[in-house]
C-alpha positions as MATLAB code, in Angstrom:
seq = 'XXXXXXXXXXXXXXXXXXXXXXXXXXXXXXXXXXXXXXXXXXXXXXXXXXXXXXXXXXXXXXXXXXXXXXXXXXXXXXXXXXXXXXXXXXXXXXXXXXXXXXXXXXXXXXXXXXXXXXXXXXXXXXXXXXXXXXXXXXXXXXXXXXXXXXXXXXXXXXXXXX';
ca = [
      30.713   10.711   35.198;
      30.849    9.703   38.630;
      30.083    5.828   38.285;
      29.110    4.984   41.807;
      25.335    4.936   42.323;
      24.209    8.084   44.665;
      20.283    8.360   44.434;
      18.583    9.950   46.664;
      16.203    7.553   48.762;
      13.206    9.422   47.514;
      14.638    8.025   43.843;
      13.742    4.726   44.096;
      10.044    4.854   43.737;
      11.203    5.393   39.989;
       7.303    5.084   39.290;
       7.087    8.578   40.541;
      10.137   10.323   38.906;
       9.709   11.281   35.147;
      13.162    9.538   34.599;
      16.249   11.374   33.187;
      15.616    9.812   29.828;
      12.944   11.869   29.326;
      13.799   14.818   31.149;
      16.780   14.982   28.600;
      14.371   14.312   25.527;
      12.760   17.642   27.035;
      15.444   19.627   27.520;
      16.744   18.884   23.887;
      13.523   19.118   22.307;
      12.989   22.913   24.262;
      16.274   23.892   24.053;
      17.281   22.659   20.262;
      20.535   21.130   21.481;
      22.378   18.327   22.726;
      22.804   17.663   25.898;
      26.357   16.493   27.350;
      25.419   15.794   30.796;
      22.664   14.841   32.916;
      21.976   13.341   36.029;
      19.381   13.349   39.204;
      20.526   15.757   41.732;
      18.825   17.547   44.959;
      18.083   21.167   44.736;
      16.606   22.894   47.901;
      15.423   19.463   49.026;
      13.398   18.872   45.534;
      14.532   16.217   43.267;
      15.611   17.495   40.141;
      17.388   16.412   36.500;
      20.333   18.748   36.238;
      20.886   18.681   32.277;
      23.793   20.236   30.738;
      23.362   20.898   26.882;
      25.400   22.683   24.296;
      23.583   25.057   21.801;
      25.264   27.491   19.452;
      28.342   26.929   21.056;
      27.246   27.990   24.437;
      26.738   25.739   27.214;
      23.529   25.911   29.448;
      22.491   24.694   32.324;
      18.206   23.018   32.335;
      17.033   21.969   35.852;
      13.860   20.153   35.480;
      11.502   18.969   38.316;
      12.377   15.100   39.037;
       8.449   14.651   39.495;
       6.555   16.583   36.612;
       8.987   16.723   34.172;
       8.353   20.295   33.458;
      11.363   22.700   33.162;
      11.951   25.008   36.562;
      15.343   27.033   35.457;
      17.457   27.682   32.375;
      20.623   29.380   32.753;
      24.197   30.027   31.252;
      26.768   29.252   33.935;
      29.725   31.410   32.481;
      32.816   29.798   34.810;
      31.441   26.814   33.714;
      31.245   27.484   30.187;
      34.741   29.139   30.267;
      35.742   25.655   32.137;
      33.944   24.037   29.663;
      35.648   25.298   26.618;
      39.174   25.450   27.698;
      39.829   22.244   29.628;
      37.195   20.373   28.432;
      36.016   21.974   24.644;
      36.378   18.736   22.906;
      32.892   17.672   24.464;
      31.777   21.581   23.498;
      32.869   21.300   19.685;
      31.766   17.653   19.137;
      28.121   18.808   20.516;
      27.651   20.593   17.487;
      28.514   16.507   15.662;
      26.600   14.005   17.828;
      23.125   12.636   17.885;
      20.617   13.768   20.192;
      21.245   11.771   23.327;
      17.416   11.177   24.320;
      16.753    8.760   21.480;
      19.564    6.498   22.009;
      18.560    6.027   25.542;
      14.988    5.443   25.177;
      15.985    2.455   23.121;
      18.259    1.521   26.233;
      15.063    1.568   28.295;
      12.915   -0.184   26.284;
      14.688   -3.108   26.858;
      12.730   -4.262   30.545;
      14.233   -3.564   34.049;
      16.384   -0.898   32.485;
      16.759    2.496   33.937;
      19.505    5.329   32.845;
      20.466    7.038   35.812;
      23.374    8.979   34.602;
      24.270   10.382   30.750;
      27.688   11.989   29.815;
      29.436   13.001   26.356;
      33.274   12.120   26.253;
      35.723   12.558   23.652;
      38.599    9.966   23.291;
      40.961   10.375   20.896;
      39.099   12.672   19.027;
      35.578   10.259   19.159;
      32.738   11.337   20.755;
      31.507    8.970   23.160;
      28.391    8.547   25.347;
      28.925    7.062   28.934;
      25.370    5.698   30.292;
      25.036    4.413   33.371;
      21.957    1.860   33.390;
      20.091    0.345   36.484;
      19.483   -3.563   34.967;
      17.707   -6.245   37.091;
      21.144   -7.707   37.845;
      23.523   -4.545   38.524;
      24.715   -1.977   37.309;
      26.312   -1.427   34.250;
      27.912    1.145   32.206;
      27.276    1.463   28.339;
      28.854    3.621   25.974;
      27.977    4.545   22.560;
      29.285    5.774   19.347;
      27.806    9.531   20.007;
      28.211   10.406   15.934;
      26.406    6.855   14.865;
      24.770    5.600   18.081;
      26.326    2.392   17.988;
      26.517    0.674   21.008;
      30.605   -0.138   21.837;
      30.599   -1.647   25.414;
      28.538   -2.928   28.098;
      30.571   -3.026   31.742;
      29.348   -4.008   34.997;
      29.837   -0.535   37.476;
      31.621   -1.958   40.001;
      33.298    1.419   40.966;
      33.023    2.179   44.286;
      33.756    5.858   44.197;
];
């Protein structure tokens, strides 16, 4: 997860993005999986959630529109699946194990001034973990959860600069 905050300028009239919370409840909820990855990306000079989720063992790739929320393109990257599940297949197998990753950051966000901007499933040491990067009204901070029990483990201020 690249920790450094890179929104677009368009981004920050957050009252007129969907917000990637719930473009990853959607993409979950449509796709019946979990998603591993997501983050707010341009496209073509559109705004859009790039989600990666894991279902069946295969990895796919949701863009949704930044703006209405509604799904634009599904696919199945297949170098990045292969990628996936050789250097990285702990995050593939344990996809299979976690809790869906929408839930657990809606409760971040209900908690005022608090915005996810970026969502990623690690594995270290064997234990799936959830990296969440969260706007808050006095920084940035990165949160990580238990991804099998969705207990909260740390809270860090972001001050990566990368």
């Amino acid at each position: 997860m690249a920790c450094a905050l890179l929104i677009p300028a368009a981004a920050h009239a957050a009252d007129r993005l969907v917000g990637l919370t719930a473009a990853i409840i959607t993409a979950e909820r449509q796709m019946a999986g979990r998603a591993i990855d997501g983050e707010l990306e341009t496209r073509s000079g559109k705004l859009v959630y790039e989600i990666e989720l894991v279902r069946t063992d295969t990895l796919h790739q949701i863009l949704i529109d930044a703006r209405t929320g509604q799904i634009i393109a599904v696919s199945r990257p297949r170098l990045l699946g292969i990628y996936r599940r050789w250097l990285d297949g702990g995050r593939m197998k344990q996809a299979a194990r976690v809790r869906p990753l929408g839930p657990m950051l809606q409760q971040v966000e209900r908690q005022p001034g608090r915005v996810v901007h970026d969502a990623t499933l690690k594995v270290d040491d064997g234990r799936p973990i959830y990296e969440v990067e969260v706007e808050t009204p006095t920084g940035v901070v990165e949160v990580t959860f238990d991804a099998l029990t969705g207990q909260r483990l740390t809270v860090a201020l972001d001050d990566d600069d990368d």
